[in-house]
Backbone as a printed PyTorch tensor [residue, N CA C, xyz], in Angstrom:
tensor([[[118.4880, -23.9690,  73.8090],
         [117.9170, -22.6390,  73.8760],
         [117.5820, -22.3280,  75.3280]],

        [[117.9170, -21.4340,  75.5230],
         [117.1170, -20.8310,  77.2630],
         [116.7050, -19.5380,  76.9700]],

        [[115.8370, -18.9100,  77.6840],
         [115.0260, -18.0590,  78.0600],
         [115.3440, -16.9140,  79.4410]],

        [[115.6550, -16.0130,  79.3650],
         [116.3850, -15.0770,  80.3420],
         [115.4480, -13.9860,  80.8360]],

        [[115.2540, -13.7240,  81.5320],
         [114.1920, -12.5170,  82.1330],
         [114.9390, -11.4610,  82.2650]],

        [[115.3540, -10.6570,  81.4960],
         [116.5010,  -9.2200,  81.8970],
         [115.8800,  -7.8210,  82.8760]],

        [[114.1940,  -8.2900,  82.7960],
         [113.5580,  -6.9420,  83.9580],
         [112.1390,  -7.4820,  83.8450]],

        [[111.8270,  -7.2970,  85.3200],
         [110.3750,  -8.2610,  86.1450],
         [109.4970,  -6.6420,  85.2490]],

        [[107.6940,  -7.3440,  85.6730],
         [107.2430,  -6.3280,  85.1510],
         [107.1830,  -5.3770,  86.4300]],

        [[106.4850,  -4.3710,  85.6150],
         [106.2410,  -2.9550,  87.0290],
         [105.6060,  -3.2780,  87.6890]],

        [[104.3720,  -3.7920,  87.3660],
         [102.9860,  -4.0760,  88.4440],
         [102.8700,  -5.5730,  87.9410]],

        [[101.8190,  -5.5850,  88.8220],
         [101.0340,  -7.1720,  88.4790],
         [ 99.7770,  -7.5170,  87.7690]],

        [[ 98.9530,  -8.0430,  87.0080],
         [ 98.2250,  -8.3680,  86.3840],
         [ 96.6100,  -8.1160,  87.6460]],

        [[ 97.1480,  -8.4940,  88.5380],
         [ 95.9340,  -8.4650,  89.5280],
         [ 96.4690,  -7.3800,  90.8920]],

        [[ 95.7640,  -6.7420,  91.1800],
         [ 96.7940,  -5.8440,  92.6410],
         [ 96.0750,  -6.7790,  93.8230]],

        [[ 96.7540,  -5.9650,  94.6410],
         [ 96.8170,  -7.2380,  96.1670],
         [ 95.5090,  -6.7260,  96.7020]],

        [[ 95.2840,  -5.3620,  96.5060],
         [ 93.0650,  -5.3610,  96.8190],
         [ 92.3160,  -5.8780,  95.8400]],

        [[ 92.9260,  -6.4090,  95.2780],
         [ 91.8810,  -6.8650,  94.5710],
         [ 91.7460,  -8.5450,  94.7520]],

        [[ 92.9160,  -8.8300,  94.9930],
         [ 93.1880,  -9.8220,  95.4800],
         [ 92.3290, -10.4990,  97.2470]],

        [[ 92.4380,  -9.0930,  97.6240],
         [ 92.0310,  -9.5650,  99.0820],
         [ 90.2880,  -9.1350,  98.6180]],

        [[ 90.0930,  -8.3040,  98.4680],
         [ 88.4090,  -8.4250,  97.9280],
         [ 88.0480,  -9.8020,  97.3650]],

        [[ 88.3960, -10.2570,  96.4480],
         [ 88.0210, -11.6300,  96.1320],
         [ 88.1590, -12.9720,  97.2760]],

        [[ 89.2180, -12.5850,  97.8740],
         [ 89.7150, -13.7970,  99.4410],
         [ 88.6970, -13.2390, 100.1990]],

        [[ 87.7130, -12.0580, 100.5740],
         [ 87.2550, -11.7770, 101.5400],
         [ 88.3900, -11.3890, 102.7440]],

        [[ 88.9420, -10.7630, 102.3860],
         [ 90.4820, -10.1880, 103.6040],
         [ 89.9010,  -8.8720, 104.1150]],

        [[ 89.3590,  -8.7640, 105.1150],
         [ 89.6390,  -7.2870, 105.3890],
         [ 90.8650,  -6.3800, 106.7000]],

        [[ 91.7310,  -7.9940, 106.8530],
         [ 92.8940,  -7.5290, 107.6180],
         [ 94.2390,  -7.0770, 106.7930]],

        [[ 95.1510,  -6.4970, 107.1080],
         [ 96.3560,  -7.0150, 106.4400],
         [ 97.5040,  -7.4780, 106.7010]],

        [[ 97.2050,  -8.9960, 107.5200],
         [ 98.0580,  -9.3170, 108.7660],
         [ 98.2990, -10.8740, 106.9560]],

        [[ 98.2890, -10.9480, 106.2810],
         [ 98.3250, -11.8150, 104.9880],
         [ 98.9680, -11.2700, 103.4340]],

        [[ 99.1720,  -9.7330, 103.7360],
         [ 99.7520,  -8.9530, 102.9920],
         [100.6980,  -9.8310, 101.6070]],

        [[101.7740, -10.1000, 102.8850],
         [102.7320, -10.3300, 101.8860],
         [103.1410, -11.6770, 101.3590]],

        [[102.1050, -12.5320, 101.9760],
         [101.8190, -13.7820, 101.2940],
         [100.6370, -13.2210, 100.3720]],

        [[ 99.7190, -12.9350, 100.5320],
         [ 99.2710, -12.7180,  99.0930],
         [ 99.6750, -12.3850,  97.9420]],

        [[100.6140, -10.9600,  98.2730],
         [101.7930, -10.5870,  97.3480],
         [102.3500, -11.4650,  96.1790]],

        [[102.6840, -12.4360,  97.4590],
         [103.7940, -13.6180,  96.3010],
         [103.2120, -14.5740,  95.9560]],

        [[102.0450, -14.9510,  96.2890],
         [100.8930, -16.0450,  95.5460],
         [100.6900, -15.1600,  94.2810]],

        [[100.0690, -13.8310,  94.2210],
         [100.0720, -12.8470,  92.7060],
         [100.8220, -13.3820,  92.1190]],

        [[101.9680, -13.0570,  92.6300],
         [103.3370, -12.7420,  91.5660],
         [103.7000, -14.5450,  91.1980]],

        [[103.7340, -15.6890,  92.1950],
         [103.8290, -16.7620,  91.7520],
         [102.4450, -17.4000,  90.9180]],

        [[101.5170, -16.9660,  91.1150],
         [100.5500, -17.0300,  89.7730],
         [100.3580, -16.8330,  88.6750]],

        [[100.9390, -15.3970,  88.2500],
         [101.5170, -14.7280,  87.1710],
         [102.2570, -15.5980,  86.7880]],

        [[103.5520, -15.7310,  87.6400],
         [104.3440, -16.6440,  87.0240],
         [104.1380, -18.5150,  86.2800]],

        [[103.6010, -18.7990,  87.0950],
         [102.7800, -20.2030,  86.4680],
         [101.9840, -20.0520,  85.2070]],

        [[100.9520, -19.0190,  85.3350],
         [100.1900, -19.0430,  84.2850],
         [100.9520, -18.4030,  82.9050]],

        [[102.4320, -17.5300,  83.0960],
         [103.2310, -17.2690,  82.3580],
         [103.6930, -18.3890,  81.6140]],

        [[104.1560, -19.2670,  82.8230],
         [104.8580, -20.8630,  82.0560],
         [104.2370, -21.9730,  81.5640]],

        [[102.9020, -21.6630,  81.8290],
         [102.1380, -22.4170,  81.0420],
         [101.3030, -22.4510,  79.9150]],

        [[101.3550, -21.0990,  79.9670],
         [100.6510, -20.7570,  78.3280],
         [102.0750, -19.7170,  77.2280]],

        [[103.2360, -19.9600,  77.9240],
         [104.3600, -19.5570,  76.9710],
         [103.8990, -17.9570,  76.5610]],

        [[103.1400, -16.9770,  77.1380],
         [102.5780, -16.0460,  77.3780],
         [103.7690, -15.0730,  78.5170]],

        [[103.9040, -13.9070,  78.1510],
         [104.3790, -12.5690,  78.9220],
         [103.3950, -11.8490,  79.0040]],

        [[102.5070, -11.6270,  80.2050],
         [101.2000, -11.1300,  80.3940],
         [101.3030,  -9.2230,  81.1460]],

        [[102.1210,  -8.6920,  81.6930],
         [102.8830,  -7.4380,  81.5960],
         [104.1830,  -7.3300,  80.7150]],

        [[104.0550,  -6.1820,  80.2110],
         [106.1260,  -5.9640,  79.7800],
         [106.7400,  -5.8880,  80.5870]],

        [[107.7110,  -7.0390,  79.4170],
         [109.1460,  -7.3830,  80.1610],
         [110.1180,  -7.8640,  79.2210]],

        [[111.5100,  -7.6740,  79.3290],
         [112.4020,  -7.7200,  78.2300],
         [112.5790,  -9.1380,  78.5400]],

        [[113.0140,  -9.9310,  77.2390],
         [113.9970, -11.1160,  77.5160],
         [114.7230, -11.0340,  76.7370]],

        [[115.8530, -12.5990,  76.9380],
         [116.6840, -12.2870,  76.5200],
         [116.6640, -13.8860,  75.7290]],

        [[116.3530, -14.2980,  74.6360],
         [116.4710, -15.7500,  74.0880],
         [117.9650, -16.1900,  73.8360]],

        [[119.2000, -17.4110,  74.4420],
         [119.5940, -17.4990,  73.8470],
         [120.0570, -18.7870,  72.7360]],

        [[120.3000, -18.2190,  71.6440],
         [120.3970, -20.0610,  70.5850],
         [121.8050, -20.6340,  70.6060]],

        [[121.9490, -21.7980,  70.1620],
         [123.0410, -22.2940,  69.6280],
         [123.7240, -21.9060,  68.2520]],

        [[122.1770, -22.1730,  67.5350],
         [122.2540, -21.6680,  66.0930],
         [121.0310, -21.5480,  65.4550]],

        [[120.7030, -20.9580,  64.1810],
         [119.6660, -20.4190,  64.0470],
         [119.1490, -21.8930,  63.2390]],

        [[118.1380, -21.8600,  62.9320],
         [117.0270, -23.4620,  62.7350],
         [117.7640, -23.7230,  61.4810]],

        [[117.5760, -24.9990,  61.2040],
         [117.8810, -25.5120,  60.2580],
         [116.9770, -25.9020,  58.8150]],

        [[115.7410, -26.1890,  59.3850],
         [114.8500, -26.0850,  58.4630],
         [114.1730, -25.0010,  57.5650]],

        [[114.8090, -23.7940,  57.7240],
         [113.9550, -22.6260,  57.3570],
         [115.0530, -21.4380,  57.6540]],

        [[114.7420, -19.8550,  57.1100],
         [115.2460, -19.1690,  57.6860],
         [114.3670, -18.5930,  58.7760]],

        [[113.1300, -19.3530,  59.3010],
         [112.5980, -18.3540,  60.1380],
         [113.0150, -18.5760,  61.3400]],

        [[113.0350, -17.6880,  62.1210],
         [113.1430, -18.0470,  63.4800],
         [111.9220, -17.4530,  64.2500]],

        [[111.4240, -18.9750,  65.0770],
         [110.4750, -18.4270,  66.1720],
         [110.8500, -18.1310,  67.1420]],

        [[110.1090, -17.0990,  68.0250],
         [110.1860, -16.7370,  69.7770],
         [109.6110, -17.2020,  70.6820]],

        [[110.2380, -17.6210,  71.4850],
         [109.5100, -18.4520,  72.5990],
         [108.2920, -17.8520,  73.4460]],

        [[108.3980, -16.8050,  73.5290],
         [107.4870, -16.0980,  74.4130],
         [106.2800, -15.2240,  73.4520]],

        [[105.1900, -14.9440,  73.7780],
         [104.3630, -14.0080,  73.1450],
         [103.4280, -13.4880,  73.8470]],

        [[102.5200, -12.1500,  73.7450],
         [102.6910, -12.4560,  72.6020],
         [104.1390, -10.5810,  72.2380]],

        [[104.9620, -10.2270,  71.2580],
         [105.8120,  -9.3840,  71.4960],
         [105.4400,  -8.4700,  70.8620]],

        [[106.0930,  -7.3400,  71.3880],
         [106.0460,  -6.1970,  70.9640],
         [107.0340,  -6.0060,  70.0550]],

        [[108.0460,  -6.1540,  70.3790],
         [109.4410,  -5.3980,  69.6600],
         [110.8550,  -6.2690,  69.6970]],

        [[111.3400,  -6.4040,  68.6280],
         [112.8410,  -6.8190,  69.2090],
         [113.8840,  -5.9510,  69.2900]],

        [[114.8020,  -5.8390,  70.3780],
         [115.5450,  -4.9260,  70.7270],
         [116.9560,  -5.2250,  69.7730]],

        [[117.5920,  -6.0840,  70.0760],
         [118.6610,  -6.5720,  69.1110],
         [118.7240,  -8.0890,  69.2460]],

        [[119.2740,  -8.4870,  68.0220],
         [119.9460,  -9.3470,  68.0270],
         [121.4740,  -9.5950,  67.7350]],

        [[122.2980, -10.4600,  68.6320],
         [123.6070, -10.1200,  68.8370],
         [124.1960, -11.8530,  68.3390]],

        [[124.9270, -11.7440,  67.6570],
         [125.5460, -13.0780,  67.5100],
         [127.3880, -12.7270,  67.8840]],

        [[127.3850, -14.4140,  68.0810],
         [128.9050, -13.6750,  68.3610],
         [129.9720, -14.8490,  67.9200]],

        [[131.0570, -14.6020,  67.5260],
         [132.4050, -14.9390,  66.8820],
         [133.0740, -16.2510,  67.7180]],

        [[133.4630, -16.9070,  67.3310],
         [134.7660, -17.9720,  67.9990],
         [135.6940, -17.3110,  68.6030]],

        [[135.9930, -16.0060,  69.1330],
         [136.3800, -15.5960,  69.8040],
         [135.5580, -14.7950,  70.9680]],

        [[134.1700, -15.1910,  70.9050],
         [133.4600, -14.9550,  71.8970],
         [133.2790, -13.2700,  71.8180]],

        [[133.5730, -12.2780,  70.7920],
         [133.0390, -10.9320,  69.9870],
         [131.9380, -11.1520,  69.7480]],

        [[130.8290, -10.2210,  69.6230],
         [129.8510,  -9.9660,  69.8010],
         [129.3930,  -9.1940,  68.3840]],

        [[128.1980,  -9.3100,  67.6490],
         [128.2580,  -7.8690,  66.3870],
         [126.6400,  -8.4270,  66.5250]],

        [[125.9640,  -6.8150,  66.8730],
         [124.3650,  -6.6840,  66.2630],
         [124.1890,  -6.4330,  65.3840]],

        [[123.0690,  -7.2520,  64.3430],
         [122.5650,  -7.4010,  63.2230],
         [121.9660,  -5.9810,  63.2990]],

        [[121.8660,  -5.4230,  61.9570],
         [121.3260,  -4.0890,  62.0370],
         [119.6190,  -4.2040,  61.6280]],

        [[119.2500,  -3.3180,  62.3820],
         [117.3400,  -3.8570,  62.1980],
         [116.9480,  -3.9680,  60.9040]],

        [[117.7550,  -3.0430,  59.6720],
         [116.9240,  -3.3960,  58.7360],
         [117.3640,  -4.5040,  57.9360]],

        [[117.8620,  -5.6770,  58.9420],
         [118.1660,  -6.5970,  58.2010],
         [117.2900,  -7.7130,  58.7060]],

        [[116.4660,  -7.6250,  59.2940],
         [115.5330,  -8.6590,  59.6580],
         [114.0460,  -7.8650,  59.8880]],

        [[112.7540,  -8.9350,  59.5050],
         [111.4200,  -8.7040,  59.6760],
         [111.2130,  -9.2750,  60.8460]],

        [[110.7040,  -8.3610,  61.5190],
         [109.8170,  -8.9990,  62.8900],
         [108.4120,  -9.3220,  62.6460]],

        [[107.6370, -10.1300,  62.4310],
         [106.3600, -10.4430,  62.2630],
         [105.5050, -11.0880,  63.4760]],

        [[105.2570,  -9.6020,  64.4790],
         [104.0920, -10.0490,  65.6720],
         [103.0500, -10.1360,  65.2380]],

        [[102.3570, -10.5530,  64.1540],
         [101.0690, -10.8760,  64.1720],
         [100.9410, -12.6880,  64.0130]],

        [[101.9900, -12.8630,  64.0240],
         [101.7230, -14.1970,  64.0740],
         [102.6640, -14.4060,  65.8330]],

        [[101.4190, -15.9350,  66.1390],
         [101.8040, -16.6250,  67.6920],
         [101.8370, -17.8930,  67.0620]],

        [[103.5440, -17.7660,  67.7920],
         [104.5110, -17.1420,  68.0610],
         [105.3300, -16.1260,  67.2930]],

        [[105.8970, -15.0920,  67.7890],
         [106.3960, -13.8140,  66.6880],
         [107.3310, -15.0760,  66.0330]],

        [[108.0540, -14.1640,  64.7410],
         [108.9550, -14.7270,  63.9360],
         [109.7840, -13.6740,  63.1290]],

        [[111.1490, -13.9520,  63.0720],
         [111.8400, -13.3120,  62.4420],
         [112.5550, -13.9740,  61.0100]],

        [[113.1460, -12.8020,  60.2030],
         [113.0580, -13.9650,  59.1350],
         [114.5470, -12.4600,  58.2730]],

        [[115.3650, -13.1630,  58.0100],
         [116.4050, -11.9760,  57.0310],
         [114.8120, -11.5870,  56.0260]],

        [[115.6280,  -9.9260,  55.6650],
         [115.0400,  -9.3120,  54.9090],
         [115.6620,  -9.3900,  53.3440]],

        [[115.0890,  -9.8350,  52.0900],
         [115.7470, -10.0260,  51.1240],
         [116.2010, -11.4300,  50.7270]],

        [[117.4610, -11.6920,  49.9990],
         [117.8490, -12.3780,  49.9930],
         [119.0330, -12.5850,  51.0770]],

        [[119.2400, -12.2560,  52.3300],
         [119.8750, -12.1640,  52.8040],
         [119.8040, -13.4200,  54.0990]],

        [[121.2060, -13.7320,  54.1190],
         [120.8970, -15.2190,  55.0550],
         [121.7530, -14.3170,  56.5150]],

        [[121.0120, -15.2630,  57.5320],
         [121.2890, -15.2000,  58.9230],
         [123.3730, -15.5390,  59.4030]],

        [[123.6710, -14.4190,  59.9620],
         [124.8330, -14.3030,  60.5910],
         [124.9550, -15.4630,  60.6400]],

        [[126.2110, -16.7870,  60.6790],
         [126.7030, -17.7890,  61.4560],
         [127.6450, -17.2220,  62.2470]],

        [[127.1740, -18.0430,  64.0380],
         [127.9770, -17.5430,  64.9850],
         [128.9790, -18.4500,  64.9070]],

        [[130.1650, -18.0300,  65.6940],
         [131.2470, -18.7930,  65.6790],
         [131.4290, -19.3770,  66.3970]],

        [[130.6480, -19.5180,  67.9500],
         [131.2030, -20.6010,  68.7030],
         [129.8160, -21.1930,  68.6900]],

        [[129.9770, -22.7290,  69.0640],
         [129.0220, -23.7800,  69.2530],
         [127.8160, -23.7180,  69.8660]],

        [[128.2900, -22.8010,  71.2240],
         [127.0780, -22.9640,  71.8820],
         [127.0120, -21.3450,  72.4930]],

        [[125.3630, -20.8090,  72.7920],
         [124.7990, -19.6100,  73.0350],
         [125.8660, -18.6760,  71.7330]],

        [[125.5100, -19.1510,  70.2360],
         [125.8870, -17.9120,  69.6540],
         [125.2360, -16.9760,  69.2990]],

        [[124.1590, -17.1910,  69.9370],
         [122.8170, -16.1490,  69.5290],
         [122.0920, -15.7670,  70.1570]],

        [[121.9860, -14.2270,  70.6210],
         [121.5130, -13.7950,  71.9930],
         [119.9960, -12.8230,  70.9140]],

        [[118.5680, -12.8320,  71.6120],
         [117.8460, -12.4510,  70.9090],
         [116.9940, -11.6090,  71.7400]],

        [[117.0660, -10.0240,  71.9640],
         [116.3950,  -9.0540,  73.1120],
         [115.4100,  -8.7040,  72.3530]],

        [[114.1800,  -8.8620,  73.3340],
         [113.0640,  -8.5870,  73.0070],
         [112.1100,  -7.8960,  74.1170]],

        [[111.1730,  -7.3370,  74.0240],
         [110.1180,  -6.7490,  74.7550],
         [108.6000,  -7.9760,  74.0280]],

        [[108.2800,  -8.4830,  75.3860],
         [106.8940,  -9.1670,  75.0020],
         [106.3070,  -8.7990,  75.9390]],

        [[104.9930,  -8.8600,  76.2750],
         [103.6310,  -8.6280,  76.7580],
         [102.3840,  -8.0350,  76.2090]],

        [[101.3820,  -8.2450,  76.9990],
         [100.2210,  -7.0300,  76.8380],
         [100.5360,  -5.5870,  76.7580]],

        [[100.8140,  -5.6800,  77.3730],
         [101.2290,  -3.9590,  78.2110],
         [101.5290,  -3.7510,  79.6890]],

        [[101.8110,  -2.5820,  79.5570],
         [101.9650,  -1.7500,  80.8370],
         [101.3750,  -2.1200,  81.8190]],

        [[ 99.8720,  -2.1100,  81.7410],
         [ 99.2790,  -1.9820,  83.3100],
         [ 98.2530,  -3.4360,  83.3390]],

        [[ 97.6810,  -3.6220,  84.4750],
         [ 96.7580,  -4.2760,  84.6300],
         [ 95.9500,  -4.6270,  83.1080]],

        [[ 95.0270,  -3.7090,  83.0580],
         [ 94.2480,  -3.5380,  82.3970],
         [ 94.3570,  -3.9440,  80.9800]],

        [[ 95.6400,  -4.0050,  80.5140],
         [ 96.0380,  -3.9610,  78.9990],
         [ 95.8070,  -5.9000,  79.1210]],

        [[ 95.6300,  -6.5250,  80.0670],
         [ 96.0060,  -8.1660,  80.1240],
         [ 94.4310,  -8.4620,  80.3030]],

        [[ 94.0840,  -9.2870,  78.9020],
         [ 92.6600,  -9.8300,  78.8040],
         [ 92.2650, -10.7400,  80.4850]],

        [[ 90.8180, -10.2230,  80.5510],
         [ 90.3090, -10.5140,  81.6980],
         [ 90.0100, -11.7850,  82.1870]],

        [[ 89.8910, -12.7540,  81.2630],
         [ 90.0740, -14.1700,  81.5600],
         [ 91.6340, -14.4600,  82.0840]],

        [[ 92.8590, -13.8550,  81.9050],
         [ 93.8370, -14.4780,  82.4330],
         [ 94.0860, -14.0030,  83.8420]],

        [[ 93.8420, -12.1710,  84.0870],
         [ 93.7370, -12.0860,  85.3760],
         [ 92.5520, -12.8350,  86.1490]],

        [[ 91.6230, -13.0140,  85.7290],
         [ 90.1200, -13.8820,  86.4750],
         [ 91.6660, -15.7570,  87.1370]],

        [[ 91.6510, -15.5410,  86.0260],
         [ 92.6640, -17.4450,  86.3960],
         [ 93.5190, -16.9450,  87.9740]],

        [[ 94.7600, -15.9330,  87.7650],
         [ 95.1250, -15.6030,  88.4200],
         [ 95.1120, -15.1310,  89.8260]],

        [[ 93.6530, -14.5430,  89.8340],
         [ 93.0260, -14.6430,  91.4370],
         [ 92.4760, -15.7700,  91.5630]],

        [[ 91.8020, -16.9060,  91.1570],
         [ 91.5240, -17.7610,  90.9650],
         [ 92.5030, -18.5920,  91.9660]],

        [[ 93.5600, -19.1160,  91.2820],
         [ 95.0390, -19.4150,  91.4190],
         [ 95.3260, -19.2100,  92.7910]],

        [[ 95.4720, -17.6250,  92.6990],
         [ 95.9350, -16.9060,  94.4190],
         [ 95.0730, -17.5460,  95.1810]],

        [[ 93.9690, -17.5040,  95.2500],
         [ 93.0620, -17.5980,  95.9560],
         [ 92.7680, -19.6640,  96.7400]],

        [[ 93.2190, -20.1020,  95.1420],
         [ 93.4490, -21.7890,  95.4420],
         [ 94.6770, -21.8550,  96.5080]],

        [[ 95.8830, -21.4480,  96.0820],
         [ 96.9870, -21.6390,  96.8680],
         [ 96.6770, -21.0410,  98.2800]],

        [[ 96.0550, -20.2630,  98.3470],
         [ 95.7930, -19.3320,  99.9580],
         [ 95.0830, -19.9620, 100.5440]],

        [[ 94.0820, -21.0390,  99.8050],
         [ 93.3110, -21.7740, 101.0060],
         [ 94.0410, -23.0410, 100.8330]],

        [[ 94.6860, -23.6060, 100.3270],
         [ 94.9420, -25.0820, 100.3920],
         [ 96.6140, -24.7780, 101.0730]],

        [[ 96.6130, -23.8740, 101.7500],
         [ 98.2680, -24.5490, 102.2930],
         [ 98.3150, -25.4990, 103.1590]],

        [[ 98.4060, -26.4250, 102.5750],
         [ 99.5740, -27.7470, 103.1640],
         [101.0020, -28.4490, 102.3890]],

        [[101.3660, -28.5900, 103.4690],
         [102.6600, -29.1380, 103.2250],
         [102.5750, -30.0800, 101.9540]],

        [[103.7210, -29.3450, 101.1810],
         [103.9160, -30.4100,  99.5470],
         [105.5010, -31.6320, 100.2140]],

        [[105.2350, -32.7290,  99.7280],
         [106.4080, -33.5160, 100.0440],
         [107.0990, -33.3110,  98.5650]],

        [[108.1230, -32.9760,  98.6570],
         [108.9450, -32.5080,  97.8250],
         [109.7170, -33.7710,  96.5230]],

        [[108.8140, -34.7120,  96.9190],
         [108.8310, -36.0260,  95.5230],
         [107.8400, -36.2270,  95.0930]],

        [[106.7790, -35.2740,  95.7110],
         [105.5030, -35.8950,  94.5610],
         [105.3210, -34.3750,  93.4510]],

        [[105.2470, -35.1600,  92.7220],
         [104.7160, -34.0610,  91.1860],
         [103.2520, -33.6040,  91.4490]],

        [[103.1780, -32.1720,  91.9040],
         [101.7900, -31.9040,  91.8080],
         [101.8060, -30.4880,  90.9230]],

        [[101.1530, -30.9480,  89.7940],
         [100.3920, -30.1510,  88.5330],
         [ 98.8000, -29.8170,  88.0860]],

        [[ 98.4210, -29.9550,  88.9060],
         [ 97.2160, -29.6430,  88.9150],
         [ 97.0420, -28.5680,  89.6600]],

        [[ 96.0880, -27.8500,  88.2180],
         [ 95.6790, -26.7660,  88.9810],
         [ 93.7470, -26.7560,  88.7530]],

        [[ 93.4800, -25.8250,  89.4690],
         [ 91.9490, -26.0300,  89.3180],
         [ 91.1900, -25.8920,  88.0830]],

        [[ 90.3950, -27.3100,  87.6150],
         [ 89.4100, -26.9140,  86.6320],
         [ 88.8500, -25.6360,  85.8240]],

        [[ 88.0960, -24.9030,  86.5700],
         [ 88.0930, -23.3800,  85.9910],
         [ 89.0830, -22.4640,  86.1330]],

        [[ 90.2380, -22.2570,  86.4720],
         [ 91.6480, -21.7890,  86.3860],
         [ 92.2970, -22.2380,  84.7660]],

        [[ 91.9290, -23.9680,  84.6970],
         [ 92.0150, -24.6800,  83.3510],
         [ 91.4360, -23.9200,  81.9760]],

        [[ 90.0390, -23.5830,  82.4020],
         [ 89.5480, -23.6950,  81.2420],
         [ 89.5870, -22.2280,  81.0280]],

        [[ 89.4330, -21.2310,  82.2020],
         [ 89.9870, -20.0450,  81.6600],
         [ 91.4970, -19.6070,  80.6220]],

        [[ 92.1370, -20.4810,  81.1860],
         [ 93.2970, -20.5810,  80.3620],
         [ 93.4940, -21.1610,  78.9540]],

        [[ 92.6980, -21.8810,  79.1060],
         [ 92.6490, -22.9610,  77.5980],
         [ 92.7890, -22.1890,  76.4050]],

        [[ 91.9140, -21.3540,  75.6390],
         [ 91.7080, -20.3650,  74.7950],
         [ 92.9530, -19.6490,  74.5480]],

        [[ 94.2190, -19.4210,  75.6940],
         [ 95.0760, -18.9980,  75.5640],
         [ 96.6150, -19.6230,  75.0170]],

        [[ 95.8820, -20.6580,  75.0990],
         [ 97.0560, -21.7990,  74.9900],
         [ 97.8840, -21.5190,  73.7370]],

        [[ 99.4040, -21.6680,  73.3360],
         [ 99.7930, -21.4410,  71.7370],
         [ 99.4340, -22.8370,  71.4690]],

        [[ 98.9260, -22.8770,  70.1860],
         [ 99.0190, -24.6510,  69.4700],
         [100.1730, -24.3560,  68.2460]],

        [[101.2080, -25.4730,  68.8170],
         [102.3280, -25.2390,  67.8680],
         [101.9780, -26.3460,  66.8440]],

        [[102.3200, -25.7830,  65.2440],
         [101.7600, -27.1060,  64.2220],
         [103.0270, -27.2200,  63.3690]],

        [[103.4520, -28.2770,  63.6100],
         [104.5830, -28.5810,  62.9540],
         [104.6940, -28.5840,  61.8500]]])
């Protein structure tokens, strides 16, 4: 399975004054490193709590749909909408399932889809990526729509990386991030139960 980003969000979870208010910045000679500490914060705290914290489309794709069940889960949450799903032929043809043939159920984390009826899931025809799955996940639109403990992590974050630059040697594994960055996040975490 992989995971495809088909469009970044509009804005960022935290803006860059707000960012520099919390650093104490009142130059803007740090601009555009702050910028990308945001946006690489977002992104971490994205990959670590399996969370889309602005909208943004992806694109899931499978091999084949699960074996244990007809449901299928989504990797990302928490979602809004699924756009299509496209399976495609041993000749590498393409055919979208028509919406009213599947339930989208976002109230559960992680969303899940499931045929409607008695109706079983397309088999694709070739082995591998026969199942492409477009979706819209996030909070929302703006800032504001993204609970305040995850932007709080996020300047947090910015703010760790902006004072600790030093050189990373590029063989050591460093995963740690700060304690209260941690525990703000915790609460957010998915717990998957097998």
């Amino acid at each position: 399975m992989a995971l495809l980003r088909i469009d970044d969000p509009a804005v960022e979870p935290v803006s860059l004054e707000e960012s520099k208010l919390h650093l104490r910045l009142d130059t803007n000679d740090d601009d555009t490193l702050v910028v990308s500490l945001i946006t690489a914060a977002r992104m971490h705290v994205e990959q670590l709590l399996g969370r889309v914290l602005i909208t943004q489309t992806w694109r899931e794709v499978r091999d084949c749909w699960p074996l244990e069940g007809s449901t299928v889960r989504l990797s990302l949450s928490p979602v809004q909408d699924v756009l299509k799903i496209r399976v495609f032929d041993a000749e590498g043809a393409s055919s979208d399932l028509p919406a009213d043939a599947y339930f989208v159920d976002r109230v559960s984390e992680p969303a899940r889809l499931c045929p409607i009826g008695s109706a079983m899931w397309t088999r694709p025809g070739r082995a591998l990526n026969g199942i492409e799955i477009e979706f819209v996940a996030g909070y929302g639109n703006t800032a504001d729509d993204v609970p305040h403990p995850l932007r709080q992590a996020i300047l947090l974050l910015a703010a760790h990386w902006y004072e600790q630059r030093t050189p990373v040697d590029a063989d050591e594994v460093h995963s740690e991030i700060p304690q209260t960055v941690a525990g703000l996040l915790a609460p957010y975490r998915l717990h998957r139960i097998a």
